[in-house]
KELUMFI-705493 format. One record per residue (C-alpha): x, y, z. Coordinates in steps of 0.25 Angstrom, whole numbers, padded with zeros to 4 digits, always signed. Layout:
REM KELUMFI-705493
XYZ;...
//
This chain:
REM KELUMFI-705493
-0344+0030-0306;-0337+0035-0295;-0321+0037-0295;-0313+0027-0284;-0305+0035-0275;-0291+0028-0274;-0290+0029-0256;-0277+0037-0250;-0266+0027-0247;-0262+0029-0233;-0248+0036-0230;-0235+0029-0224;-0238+0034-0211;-0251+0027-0209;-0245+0013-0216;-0235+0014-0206;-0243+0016-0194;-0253+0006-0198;-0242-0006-0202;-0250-0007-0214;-0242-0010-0227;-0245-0001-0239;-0254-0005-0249;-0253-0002-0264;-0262+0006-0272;-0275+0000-0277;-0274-0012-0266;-0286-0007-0258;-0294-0009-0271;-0290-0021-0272;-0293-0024-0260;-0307-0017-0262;-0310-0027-0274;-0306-0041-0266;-0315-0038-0255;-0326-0034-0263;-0322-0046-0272;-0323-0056-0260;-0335-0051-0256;-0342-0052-0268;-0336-0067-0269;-0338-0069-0255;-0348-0063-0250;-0346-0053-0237;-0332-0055-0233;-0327-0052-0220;-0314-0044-0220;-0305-0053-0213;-0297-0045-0201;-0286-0046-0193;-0289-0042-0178;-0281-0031-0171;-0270-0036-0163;-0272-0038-0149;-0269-0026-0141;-0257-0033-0132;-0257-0029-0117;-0248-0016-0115;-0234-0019-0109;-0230-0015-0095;-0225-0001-0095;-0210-0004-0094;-0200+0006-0090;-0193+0011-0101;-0181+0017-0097;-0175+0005-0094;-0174-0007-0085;-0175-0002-0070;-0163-0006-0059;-0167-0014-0050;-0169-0008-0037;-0161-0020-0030;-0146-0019-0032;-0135-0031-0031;-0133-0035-0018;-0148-0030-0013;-0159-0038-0008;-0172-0035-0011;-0180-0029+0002;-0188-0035+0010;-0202-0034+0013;-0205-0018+0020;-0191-0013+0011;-0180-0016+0021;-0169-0026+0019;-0162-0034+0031;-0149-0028+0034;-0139-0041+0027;-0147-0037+0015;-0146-0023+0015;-0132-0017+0007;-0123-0011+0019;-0122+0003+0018;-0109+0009+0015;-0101+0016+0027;-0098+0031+0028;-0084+0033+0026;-0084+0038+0038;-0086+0024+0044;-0076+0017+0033;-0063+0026+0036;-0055+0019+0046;-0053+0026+0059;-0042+0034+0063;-0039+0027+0077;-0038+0013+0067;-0026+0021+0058;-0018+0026+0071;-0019+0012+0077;-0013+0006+0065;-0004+0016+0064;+0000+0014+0079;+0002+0001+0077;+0011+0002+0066;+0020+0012+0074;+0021+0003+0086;+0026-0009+0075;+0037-0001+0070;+0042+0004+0083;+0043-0011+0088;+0050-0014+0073;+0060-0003+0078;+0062-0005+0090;+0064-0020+0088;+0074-0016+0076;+0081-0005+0085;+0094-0011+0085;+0096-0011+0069;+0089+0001+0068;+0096+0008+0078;+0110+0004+0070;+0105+0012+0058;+0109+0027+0059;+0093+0031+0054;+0086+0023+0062;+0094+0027+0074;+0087+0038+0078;+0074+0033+0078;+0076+0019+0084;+0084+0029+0095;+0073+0038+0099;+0061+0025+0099;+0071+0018+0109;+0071+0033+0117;+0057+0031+0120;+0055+0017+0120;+0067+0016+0127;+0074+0005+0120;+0088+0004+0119;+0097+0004+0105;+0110-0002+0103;+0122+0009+0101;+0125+0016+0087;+0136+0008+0082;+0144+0016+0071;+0160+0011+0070;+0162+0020+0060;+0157+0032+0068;+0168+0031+0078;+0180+0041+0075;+0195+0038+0080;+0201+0051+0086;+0213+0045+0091;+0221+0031+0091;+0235+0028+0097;+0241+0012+0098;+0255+0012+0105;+0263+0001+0113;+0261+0002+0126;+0275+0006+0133;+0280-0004+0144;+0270-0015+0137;+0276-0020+0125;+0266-0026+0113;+0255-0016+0121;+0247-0006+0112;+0240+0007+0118;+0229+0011+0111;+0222+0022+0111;+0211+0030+0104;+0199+0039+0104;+0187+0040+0096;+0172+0047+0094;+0160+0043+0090;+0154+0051+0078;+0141+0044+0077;+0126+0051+0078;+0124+0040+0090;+0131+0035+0103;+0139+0020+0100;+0145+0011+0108;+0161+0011+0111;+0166+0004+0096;+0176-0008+0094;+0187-0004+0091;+0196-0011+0079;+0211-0010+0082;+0222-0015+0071;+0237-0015+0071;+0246-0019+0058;+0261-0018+0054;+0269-0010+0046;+0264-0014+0033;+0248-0012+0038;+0245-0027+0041;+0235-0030+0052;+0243-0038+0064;+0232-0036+0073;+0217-0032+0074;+0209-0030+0087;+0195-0027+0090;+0193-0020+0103;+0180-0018+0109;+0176-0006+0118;+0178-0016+0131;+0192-0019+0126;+0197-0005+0126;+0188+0002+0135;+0189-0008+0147;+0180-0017+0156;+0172-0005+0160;+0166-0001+0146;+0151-0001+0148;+0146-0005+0133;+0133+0004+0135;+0143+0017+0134;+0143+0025+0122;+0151+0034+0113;+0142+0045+0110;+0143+0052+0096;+0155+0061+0098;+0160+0056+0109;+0175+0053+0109;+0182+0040+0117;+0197+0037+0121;+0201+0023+0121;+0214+0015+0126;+0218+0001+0127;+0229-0007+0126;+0231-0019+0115;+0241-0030+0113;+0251-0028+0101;+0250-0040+0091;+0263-0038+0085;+0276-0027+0086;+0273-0023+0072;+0261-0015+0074;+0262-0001+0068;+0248+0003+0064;+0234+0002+0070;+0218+0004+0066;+0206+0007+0072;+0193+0003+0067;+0178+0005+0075;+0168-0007+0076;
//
């Protein structure tokens, strides 16, 4: 009587690889006593099978680093038969920046243009400009040569008084004989000034007050295109009515 010879049980590994779930010991001779056991009771059984799985169609190869970009971009158009877009579908090409800067003539045009707007805002403006002692200068020499003309500097306060003398008339009683010199110390020319004339009493109140023009006391033949130029120094004389016997004191004043 021969000895029965327990079979190896297979290792993990090949469990694994198989998907097969481990058996315990002794069940493949269980197994081995039911089949024989049918059999006998049966007759010739036929071990029922399970048929393979049917092998499923490979996949299609699929890239595997990821979805590919598509070619066309937003905005893009598919091309056209032969690989060639129409021109409205093509995306314009960007300009050298060569072609995008803006020319030179265009900058000195502009900036022409803005020169000739502010010599008209001057030379529209020149008689208020012309009164301020920093914009003098500059109005003066664009009417140079443009040859426009500019009302006289007037600056009162720049006339100096030299010399003043009032004294009745002799032979012409209530008379007064004027008589002064002055200079003009401004930077420019001016015309011949007004001239403020007050005479008061003993106790300094005004009895009378006239305002002379440069006709009044230079005569008929005054031309009121002279000028005093700076420096230059003028005598005056004239004769002016007394308002009243108690006249002791008198003022200059420049308008």
């Amino acid at each position: 009587m021969s000895e029965e010879t327990t079979p190896p049980r297979p290792s993990l590994a090949t469990l694994l690889r198989s998907g097969a779930t481990p058996r315990p010991a002794g069940a493949d001779a269980m197994d081995t006593g039911n089949q024989v056991g049918a059999g006998v009771g049966v007759g010739v059984g036929v071990a029922d099978t399970i048929p393979p799985a049917a092998a499923e169609p490979p996949a299609e190869a699929q890239d595997i680093g990821g979805d590919e970009p598509d070619a066309r971009q937003d905005g893009d158009s598919a091309p056209l038969e032969g690989g060639i877009a129409p021109d409205f579908l093509r995306r314009p090409a960007m300009a050298p920046a060569a072609i995008r800067r803006t020319p030179r003539w265009q900058w000195l045009l502009l900036l022409a243009l803005a020169l000739l707007l502010a010599v008209q805002v001057v030379l529209a403006d020149r008689a208020t400009l012309a009164a301020r002692a920093g914009w003098r200068p500059l109005v003066a020499g664009l009417c140079t040569v443009l040859r426009c003309t500019l009302p006289p500097w007037h600056q009162p306060t720049a006339y100096t008084m030299l010399q003043r003398e009032v004294r009745p008339l002799p032979g012409r009683p209530g008379v007064l004989q004027v008589q002064a010199s002055f200079r003009n110390d401004a930077r420019w020319a001016q015309a011949w000034p007004a001239l403020s004339l007050s005479l008061s009493d003993a106790d300094g109140r005004v009895i009378g007050r006239r305002l002379l023009q440069p006709r009044d006391y230079l005569g008929a033949a005054h031309d009121p295109a002279q000028r005093l130029e700076p420096g230059q120094s003028a005598q005056i004389a004239f004769l002016l009515r007394e308002p009243s016997a108690a006249t002791v004191a008198y003022a200059f004043e420049f308008r």
